[in-house]
DRENPA-3360 file (N, C-alpha, C; in nm, 2 decimals, always signed):
BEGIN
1 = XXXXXXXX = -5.24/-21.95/+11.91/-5.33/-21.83/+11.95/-5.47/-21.86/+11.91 ~ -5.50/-21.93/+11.83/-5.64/-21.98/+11.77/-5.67/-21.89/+11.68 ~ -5.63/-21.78/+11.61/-5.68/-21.66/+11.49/-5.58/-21.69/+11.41 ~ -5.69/-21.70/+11.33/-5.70/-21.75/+11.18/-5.67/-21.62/+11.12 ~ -5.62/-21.63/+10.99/-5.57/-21.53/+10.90/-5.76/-21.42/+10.85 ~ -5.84/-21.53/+10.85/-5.95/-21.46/+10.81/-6.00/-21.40/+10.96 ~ -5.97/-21.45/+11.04/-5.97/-21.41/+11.16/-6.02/-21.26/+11.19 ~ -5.84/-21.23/+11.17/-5.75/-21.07/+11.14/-5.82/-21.02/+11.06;
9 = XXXXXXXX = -5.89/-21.00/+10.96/-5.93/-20.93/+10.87/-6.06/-20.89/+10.88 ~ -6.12/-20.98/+10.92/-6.27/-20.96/+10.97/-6.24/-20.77/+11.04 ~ -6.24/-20.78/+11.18/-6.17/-20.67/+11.25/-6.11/-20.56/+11.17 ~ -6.01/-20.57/+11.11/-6.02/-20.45/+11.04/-6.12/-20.40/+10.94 ~ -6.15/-20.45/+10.87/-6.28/-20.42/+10.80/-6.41/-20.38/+10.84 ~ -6.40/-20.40/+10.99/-6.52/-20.31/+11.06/-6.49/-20.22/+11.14 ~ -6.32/-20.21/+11.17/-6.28/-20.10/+11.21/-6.28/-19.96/+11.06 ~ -6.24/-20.02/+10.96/-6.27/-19.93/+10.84/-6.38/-19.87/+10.84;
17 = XXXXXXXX = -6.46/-19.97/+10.83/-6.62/-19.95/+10.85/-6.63/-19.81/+10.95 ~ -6.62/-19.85/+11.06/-6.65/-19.79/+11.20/-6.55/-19.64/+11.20 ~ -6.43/-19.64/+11.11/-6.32/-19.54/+11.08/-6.42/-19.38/+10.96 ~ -6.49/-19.49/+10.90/-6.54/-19.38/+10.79/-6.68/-19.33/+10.80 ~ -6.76/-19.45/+10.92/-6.88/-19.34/+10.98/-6.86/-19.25/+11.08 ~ -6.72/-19.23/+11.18/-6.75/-19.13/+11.23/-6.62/-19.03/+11.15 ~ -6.59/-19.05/+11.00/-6.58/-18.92/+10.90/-6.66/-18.83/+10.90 ~ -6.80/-18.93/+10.83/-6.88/-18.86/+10.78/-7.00/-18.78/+10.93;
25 = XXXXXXXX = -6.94/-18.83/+11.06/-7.06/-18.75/+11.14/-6.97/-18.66/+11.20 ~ -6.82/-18.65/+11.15/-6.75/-18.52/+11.21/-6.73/-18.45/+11.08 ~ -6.77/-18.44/+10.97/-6.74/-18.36/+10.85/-6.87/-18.32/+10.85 ~ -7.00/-18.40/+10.92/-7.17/-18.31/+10.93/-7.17/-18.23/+11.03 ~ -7.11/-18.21/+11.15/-7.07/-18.17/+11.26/-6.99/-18.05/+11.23 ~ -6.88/-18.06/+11.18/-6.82/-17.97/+11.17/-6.79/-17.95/+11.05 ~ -6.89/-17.83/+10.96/-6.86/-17.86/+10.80/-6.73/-17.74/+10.74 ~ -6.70/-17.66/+10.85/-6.62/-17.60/+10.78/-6.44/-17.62/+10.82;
33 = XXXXXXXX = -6.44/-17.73/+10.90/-6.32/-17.80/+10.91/-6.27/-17.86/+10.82 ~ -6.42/-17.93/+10.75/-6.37/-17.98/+10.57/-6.35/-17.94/+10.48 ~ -6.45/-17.81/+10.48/-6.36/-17.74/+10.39/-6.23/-17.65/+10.36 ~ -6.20/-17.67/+10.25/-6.07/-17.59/+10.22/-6.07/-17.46/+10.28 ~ -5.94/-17.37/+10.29/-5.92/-17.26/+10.30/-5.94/-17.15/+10.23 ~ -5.97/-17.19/+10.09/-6.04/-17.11/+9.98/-6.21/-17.09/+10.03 ~ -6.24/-17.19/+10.05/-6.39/-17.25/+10.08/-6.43/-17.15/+10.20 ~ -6.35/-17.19/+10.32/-6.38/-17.11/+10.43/-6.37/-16.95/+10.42;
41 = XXXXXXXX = -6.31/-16.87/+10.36/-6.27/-16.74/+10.36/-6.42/-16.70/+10.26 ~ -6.47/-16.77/+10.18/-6.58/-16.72/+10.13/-6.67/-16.79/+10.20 ~ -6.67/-16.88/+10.27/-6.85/-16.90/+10.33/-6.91/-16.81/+10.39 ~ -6.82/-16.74/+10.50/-6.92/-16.61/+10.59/-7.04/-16.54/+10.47 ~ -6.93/-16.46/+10.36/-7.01/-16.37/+10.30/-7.12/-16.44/+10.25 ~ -7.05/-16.57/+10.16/-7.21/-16.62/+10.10/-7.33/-16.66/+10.21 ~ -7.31/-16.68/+10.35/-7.39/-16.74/+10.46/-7.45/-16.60/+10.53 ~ -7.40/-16.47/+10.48/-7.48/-16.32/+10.55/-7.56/-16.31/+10.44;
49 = XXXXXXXX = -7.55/-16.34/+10.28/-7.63/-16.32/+10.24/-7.71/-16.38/+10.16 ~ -7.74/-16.51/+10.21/-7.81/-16.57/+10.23/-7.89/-16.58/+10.36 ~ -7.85/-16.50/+10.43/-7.95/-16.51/+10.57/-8.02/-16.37/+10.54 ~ -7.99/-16.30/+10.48/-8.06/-16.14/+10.48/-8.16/-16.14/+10.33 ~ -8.09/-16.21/+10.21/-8.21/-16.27/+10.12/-8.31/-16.40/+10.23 ~ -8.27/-16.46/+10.33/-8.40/-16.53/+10.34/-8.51/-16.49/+10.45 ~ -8.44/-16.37/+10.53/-8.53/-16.31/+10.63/-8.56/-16.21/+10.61 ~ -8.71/-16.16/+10.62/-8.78/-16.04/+10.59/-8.77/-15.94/+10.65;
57 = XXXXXXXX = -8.72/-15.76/+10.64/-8.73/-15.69/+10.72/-8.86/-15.67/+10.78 ~ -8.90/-15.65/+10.86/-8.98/-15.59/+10.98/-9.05/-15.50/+10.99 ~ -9.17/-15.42/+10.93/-9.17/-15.27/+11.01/-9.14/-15.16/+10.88 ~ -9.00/-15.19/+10.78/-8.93/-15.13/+10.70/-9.09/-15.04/+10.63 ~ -9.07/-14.96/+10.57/-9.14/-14.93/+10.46/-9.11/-14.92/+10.33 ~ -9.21/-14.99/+10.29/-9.17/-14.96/+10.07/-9.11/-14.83/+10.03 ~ -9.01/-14.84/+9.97/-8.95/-14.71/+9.89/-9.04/-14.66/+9.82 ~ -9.09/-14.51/+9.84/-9.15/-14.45/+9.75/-9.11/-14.42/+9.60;
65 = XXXXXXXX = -9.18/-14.43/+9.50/-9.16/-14.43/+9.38/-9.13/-14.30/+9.33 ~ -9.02/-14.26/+9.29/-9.01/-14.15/+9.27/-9.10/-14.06/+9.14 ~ -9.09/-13.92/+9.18/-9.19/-13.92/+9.04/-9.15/-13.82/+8.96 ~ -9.16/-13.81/+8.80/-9.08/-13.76/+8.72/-9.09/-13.64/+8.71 ~ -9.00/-13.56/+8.67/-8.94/-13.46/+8.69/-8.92/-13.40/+8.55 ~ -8.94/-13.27/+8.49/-8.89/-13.21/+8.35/-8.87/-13.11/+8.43 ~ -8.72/-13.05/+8.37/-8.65/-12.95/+8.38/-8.69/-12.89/+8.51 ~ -8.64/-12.93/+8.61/-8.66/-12.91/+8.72/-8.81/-12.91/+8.80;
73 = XXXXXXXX = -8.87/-12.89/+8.75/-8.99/-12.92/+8.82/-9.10/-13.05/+8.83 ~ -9.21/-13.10/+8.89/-9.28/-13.21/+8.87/-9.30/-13.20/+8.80 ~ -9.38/-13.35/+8.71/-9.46/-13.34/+8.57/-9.59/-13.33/+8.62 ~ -9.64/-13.27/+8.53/-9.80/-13.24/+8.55/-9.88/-13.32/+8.59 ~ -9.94/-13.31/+8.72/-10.00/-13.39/+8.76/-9.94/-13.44/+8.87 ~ -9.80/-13.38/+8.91/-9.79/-13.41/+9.05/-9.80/-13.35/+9.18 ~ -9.84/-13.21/+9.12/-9.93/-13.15/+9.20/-10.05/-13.06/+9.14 ~ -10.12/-13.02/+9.25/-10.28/-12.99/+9.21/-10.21/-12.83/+9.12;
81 = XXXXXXXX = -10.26/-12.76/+9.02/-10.28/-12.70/+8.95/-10.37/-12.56/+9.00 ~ -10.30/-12.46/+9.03/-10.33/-12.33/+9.08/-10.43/-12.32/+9.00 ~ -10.51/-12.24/+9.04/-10.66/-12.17/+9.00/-10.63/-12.04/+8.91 ~ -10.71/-12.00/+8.80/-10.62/-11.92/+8.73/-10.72/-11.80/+8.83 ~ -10.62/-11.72/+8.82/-10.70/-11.60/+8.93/-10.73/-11.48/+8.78 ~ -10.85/-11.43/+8.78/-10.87/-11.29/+8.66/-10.79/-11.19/+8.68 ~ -10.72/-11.13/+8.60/-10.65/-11.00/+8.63/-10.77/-10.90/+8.72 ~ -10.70/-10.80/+8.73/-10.80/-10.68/+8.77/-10.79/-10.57/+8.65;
89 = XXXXXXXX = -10.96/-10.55/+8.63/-10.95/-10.42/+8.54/-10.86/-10.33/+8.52 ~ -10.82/-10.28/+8.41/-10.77/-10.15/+8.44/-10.85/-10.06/+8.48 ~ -10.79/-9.95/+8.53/-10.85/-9.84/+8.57/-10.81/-9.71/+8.53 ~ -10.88/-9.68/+8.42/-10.81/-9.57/+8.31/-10.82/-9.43/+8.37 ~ -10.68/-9.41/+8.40/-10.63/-9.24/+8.43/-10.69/-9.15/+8.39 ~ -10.72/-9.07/+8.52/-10.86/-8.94/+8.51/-10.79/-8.86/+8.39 ~ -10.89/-8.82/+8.27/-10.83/-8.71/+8.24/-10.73/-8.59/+8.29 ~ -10.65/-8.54/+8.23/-10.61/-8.37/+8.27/-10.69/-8.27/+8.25;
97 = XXXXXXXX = -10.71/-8.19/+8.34/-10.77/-8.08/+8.37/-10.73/-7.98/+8.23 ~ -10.84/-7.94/+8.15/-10.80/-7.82/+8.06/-10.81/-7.66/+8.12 ~ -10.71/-7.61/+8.04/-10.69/-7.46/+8.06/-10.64/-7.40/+7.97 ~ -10.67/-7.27/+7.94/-10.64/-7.23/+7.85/-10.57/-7.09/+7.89 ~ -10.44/-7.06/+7.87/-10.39/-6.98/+7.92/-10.35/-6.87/+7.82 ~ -10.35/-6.76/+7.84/-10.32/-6.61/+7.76/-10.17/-6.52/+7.86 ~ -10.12/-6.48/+7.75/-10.04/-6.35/+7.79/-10.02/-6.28/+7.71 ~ -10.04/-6.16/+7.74/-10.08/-6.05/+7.63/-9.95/-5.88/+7.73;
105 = XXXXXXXX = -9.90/-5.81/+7.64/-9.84/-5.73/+7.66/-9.78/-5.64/+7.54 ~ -9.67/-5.57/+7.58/-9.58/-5.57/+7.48/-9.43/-5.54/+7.53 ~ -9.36/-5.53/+7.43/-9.22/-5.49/+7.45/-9.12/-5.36/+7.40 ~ -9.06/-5.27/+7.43/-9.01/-5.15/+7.45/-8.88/-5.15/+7.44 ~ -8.76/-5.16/+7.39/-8.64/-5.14/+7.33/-8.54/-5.01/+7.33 ~ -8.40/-4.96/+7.38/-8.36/-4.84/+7.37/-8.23/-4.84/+7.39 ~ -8.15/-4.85/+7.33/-7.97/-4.87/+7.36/-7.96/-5.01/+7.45 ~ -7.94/-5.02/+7.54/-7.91/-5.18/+7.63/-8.02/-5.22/+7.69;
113 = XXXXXXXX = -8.13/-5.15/+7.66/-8.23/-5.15/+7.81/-8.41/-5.20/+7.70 ~ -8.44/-5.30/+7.80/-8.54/-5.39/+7.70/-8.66/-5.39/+7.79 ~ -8.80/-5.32/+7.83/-8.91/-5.32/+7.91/-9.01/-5.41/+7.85 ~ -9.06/-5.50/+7.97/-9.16/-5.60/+7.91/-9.25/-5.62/+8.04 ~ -9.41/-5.57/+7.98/-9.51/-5.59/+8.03/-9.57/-5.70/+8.04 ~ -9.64/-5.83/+8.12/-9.76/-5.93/+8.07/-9.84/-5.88/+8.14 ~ -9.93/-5.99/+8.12/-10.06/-5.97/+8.13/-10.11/-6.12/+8.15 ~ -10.11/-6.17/+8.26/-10.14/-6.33/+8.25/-10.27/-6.39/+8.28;
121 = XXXXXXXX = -10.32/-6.43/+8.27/-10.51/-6.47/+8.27/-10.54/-6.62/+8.25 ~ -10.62/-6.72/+8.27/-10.69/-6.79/+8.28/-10.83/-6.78/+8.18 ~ -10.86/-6.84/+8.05/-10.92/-6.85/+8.02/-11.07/-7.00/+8.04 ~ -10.98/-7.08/+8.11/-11.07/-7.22/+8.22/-11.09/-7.33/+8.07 ~ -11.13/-7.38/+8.10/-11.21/-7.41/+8.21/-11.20/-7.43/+8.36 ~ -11.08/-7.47/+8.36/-11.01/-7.55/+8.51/-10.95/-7.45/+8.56 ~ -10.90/-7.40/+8.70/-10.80/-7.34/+8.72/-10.69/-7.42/+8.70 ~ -10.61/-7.33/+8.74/-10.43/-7.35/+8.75/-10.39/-7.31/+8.89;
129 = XXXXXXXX = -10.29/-7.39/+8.94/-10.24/-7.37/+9.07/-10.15/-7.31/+9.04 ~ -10.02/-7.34/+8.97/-9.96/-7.21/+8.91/-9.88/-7.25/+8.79 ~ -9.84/-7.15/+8.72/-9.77/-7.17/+8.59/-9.65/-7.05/+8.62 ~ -9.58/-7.07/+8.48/-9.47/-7.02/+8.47/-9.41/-6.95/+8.32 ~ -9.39/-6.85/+8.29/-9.35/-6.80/+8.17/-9.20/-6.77/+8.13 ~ -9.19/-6.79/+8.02/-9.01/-6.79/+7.99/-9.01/-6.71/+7.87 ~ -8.89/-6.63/+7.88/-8.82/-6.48/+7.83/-8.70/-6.53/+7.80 ~ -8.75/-6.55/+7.62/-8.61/-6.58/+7.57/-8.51/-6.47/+7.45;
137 = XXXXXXXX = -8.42/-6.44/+7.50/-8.37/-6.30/+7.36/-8.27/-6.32/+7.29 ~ -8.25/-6.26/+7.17/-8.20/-6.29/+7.09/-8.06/-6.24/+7.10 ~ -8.05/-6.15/+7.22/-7.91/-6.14/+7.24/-7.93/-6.09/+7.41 ~ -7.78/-6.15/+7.48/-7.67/-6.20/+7.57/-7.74/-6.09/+7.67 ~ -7.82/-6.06/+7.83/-7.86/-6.04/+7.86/-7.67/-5.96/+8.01 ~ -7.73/-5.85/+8.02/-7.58/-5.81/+8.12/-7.60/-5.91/+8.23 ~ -7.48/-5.94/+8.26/-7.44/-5.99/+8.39/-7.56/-5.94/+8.53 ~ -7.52/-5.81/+8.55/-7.63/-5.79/+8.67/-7.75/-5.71/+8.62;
145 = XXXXXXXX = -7.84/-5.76/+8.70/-8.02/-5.77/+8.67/-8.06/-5.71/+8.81 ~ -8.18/-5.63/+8.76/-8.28/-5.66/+8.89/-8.39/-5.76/+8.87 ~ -8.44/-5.81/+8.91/-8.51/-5.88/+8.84/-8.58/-5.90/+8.97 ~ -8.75/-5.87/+8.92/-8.87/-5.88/+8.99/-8.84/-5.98/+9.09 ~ -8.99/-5.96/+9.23/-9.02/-6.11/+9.29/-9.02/-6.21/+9.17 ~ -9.03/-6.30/+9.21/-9.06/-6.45/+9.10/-9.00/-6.49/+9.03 ~ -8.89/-6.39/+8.95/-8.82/-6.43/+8.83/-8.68/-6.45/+8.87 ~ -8.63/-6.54/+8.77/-8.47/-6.59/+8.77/-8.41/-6.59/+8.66;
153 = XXXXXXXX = -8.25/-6.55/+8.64/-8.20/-6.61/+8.51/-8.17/-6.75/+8.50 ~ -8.16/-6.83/+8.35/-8.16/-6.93/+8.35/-8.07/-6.95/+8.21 ~ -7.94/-6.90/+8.22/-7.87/-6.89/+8.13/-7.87/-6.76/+8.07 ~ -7.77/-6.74/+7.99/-7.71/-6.59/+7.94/-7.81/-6.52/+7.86 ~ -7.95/-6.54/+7.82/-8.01/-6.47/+7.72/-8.18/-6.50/+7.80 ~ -8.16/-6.59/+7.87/-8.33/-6.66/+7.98/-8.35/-6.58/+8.07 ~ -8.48/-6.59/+8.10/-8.54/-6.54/+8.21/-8.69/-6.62/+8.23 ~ -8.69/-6.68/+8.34/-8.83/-6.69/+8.38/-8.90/-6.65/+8.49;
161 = XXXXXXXX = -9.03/-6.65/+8.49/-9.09/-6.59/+8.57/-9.19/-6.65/+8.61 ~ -9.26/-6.71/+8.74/-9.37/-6.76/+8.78/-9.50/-6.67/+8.79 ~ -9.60/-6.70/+8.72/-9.71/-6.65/+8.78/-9.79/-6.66/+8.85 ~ -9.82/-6.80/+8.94/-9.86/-6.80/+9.03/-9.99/-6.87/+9.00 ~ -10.10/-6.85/+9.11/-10.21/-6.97/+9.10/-10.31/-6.83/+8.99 ~ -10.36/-6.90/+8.88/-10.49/-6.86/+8.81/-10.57/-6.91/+8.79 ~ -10.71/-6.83/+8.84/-10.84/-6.92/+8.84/-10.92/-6.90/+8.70 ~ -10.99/-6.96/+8.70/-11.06/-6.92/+8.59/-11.14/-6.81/+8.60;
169 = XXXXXXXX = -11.16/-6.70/+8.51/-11.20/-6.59/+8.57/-11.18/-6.52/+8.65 ~ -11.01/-6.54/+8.75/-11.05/-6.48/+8.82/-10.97/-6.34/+8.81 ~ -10.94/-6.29/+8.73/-10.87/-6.18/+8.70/-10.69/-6.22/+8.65 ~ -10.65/-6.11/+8.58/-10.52/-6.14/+8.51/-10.42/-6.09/+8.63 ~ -10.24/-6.14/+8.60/-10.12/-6.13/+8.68/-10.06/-6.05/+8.63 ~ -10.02/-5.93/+8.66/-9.93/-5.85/+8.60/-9.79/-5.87/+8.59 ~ -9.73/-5.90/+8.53/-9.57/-5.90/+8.55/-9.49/-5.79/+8.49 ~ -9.39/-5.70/+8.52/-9.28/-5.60/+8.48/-9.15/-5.64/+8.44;
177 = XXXXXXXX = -9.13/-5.60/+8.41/-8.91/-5.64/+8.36/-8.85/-5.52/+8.31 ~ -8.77/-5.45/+8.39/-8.70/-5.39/+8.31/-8.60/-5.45/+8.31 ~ -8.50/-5.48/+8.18/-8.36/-5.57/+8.22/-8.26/-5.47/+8.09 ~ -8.15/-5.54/+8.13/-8.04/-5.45/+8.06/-7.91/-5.55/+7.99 ~ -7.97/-5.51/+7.85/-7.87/-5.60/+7.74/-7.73/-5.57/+7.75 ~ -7.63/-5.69/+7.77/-7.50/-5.69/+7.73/-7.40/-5.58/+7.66 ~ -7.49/-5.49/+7.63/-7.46/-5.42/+7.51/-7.58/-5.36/+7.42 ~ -7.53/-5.24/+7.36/-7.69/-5.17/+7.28/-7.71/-5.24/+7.14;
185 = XXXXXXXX = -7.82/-5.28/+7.09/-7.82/-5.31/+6.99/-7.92/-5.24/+6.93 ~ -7.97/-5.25/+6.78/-8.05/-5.19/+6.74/-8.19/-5.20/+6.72 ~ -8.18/-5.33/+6.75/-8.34/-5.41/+6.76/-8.28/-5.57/+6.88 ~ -8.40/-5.60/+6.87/-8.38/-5.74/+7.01/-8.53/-5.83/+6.96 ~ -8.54/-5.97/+6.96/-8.60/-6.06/+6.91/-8.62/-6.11/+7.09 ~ -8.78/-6.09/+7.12/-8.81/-6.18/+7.27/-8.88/-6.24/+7.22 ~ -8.87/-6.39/+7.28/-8.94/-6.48/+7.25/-9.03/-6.55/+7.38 ~ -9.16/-6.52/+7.41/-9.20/-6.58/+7.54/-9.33/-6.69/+7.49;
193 = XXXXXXXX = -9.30/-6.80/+7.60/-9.44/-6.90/+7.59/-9.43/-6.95/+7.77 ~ -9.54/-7.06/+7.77/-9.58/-7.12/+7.87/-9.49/-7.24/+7.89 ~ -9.40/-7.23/+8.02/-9.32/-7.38/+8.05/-9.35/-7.44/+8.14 ~ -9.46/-7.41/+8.22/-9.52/-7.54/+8.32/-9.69/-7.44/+8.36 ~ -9.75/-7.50/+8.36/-9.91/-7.45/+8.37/-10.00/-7.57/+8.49 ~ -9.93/-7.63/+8.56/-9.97/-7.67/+8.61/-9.99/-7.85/+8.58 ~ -9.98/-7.87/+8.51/-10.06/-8.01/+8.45/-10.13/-7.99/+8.35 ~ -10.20/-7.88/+8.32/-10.34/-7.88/+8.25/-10.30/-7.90/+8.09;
201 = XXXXXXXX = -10.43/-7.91/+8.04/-10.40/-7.97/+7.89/-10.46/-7.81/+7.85 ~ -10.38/-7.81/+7.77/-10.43/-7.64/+7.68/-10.41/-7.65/+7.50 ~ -10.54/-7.60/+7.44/-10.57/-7.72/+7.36/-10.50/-7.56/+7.26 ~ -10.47/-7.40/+7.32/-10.48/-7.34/+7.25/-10.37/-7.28/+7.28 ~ -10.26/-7.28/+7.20/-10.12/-7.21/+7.25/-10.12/-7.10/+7.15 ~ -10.18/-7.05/+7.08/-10.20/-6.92/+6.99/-10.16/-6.80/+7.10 ~ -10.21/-6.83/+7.21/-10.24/-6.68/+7.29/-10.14/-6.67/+7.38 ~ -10.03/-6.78/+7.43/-9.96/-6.82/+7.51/-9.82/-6.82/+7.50;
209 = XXXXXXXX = -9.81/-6.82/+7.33/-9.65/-6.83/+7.27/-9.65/-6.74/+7.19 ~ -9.55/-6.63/+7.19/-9.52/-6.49/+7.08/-9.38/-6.48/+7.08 ~ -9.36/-6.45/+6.97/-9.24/-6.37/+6.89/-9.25/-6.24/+6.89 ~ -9.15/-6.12/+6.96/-9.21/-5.99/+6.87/-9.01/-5.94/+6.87 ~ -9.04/-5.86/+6.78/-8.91/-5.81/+6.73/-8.92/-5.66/+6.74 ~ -8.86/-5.61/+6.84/-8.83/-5.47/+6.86/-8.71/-5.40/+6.86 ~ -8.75/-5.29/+6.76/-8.64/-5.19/+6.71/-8.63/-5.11/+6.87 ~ -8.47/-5.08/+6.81/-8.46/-4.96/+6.97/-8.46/-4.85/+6.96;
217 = XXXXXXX = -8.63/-4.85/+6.93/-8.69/-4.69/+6.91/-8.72/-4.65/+7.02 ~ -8.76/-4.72/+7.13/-8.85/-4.72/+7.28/-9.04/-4.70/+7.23 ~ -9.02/-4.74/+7.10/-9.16/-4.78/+7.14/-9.21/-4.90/+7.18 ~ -9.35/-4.91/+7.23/-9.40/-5.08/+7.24/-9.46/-5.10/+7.15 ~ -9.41/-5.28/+7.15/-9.44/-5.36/+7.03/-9.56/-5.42/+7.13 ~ -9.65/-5.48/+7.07/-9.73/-5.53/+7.11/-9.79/-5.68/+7.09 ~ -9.75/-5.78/+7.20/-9.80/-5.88/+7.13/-9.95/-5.95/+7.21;
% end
């Protein structure tokens, strides 16, 4: 045949040759054929992120810095600071109108039956739109009453009575009662004052609040 033993060997050795360069241009070609199956189930991830660390988003905007916060609200200085506004003065409530009010009369006593005169007046400064007088006794007043315009009972032994608007100066209110006690006794304790006068400040209740105690003589006591 003419081939020599060195012949034969020559030829393979550059077929080896020629065997192991196109290894290495099908393992650069196709790199994940060479690798293992461990290898390949993790390349994707490592190859998304490495492609998303190497490309810059676009357009994106910087995250704002958040800014600190105590107990629910911003810290000072993260927003502008209201203007302190002045209160408003006070405005000190008009005085009360003074008045000085009087009731003068007396009282009259006789087995069950008790007569009581006033006499109501305005001594001013201010007038009065109207006031009201109260008739208190020392004993249990009968069931049925006549009892003037204006007046009402207000429990078993009360009575009151409105007097109505008084000017100053402008003349006194008369008021009447005849009423009839529970029963006769031998004396009776009335006790009358001022329980609404309008608002007014009245600096002098001397003339306005009496006690008188009448025997049932039928005379008048006078207060």
């Amino acid at each position: 045949m003419g081939l020599t033993r060195r012949g034969l060997l020559m030829p393979l050795s550059a077929a080896a040759a020629m065997a192991a360069t196109m290894t290495v241009l099908v393992a650069a070609a196709v790199p994940e054929a060479a690798a293992s199956p461990e290898t390949r189930r993790e390349a994707p991830a490592d190859r998304a992120a490495s492609v998303a660390e190497a490309v810059p988003v676009v357009g994106a905007a910087p995250a704002a810095e958040a800014e600190p916060v105590v107990d629910g609200a911003p810290a000072a200085g993260a927003m502008e600071a209201a203007p302190d506004v002045p209160a408003a003065p006070a405005v000190p409530a008009a005085p009360a109108p003074a008045a000085d009010l009087a009731h003068h009369g007396y009282v009259s006593a006789w087995g069950d039956h008790v007569a009581i005169r006033i006499r109501s007046e305005n001594l001013g400064p201010s007038d009065v739109a109207a006031s009201t007088v109260r008739l208190r006794f020392s004993e249990p007043l009968a069931v049925r009453q006549e009892l003037p315009h204006g007046c009402l009972r207000s429990g078993r032994a009360t009575v009151l009575c409105e007097t109505g608007g008084l000017r100053f100066r402008g003349g006194a209110r008369q008021t009447a009662l005849d009423l009839r006690l529970a029963e006769g006794h031998d004396e009776v304790v009335v006790r009358l004052d001022t329980v609404w006068n309008g608002g007014a400040r009245d600096a002098d209740r001397t003339n306005d609040a009496h006690e008188v105690l009448a025997p049932a003589t039928g005379d008048a006591y006078a207060f």
